[in-house]
TORZA-978127 format. One record per residue (C-alpha): residue number from 1; x, y, z. Coordinates in steps of 0.05 Angstrom, whole numbers, plus 5000, padded with zeros to 4 digits. Each point is the difference from the previous one (the first is absolute). Example, Ala and Ser with C-alpha at 12.3 -4.5 7.8 and 13.67 -1.06 7.14 Angstrom:
BEGIN
R   k east north   up
R   1 5246  4910 5156
R   2 5027  5069 4987
! end
This chain:
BEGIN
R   k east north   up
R   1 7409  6782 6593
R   2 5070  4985 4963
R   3 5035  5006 5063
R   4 4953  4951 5038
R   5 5009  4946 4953
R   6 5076  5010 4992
R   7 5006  4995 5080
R   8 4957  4940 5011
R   9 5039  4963 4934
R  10 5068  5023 5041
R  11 4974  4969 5065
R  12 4979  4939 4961
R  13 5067  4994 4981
R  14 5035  5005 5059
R  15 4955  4950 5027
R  16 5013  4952 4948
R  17 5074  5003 5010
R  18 4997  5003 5077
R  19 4966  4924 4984
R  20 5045  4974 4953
R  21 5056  5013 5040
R  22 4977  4966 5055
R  23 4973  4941 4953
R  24 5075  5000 4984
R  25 5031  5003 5062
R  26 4960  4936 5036
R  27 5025  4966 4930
R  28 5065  5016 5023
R  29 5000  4981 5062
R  30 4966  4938 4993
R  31 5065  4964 4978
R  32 5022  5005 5082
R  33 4990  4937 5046
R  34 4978  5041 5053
R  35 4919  4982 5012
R  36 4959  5081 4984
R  37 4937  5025 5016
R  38 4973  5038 4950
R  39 4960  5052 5018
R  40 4945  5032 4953
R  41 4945  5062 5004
R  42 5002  5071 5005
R  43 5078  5004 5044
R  44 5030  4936 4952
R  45 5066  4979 5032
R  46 5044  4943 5005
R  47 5011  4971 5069
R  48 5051  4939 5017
R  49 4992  4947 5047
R  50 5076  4989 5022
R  51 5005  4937 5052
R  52 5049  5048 5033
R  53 5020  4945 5052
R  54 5013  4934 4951
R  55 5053  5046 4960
R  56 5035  5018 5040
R  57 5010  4947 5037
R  58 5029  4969 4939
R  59 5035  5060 4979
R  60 5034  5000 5068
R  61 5000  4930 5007
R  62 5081  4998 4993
R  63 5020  5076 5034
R  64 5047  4994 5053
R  65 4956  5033 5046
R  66 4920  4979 4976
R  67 4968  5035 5055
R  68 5026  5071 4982
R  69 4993  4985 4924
R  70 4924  4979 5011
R  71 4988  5064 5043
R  72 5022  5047 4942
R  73 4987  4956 4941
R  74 4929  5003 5031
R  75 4995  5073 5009
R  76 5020  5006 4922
R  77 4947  4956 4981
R  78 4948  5027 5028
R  79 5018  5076 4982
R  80 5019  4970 4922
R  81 4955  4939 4995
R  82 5059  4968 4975
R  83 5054  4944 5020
R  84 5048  4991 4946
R  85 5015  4927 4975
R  86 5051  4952 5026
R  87 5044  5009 5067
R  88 5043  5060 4976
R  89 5003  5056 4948
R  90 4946  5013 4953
R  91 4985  5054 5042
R  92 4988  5042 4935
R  93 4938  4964 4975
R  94 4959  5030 5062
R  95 5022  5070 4974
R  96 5024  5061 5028
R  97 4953  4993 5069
R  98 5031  4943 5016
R  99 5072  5017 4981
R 100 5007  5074 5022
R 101 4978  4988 5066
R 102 5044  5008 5054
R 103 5021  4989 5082
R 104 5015  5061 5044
R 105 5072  4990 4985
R 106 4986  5010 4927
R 107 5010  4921 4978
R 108 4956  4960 4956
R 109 4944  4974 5051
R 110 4957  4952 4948
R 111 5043  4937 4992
! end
């Protein structure tokens, strides 16, 4: 009987910090400009709507060659749901999806 009650008062624990850290992630998070979708039930997860196509036409809205910089600045959105601010650098505020990602010839491919 002891050992039924101390496992469901560890599992009720664990549940209870599974919450709160999720409670303190979104709080987080919600300082970001970028519009979420917050997703709650059973599976709870965050999910981003990125306008993929709008940032990066700004962010490569001065790049010598736009075409090629929209192709792979859109292929690092959508893989990191993230465009980084302004027209160049900053690439470290999307994290390390978005800056360890690389070309064939082992160059930085997200601009």
């Amino acid at each position: 009987m002891a050992l039924r009650v101390f496992l469901l008062l560890g599992a009720f624990l664990l549940f209870v910090t599974m919450v709160s850290s999720d409670i303190k992630m979104e709080e987080e998070l919600q300082h970001l400009n970028e519009p979420m979708l917050i997703v709650k039930g059973a599976n709870r997860r965050l999910m981003q709507e990125v306008d993929c196509g709008g940032l990066c036409k700004q962010r490569c809205s001065v790049h010598s060659r736009p075409n090629v910089c929209n192709r792979a600045c859109g292929t690092c959105c959508v893989r990191c749901k993230c465009v980084p601010p302004g027209t160049s650098g900053n690439r470290e505020l999307c994290g390390t999806c978005y800056t360890d990602m690389t070309t064939h010839g082992n160059k930085t491919k997200c601009p």
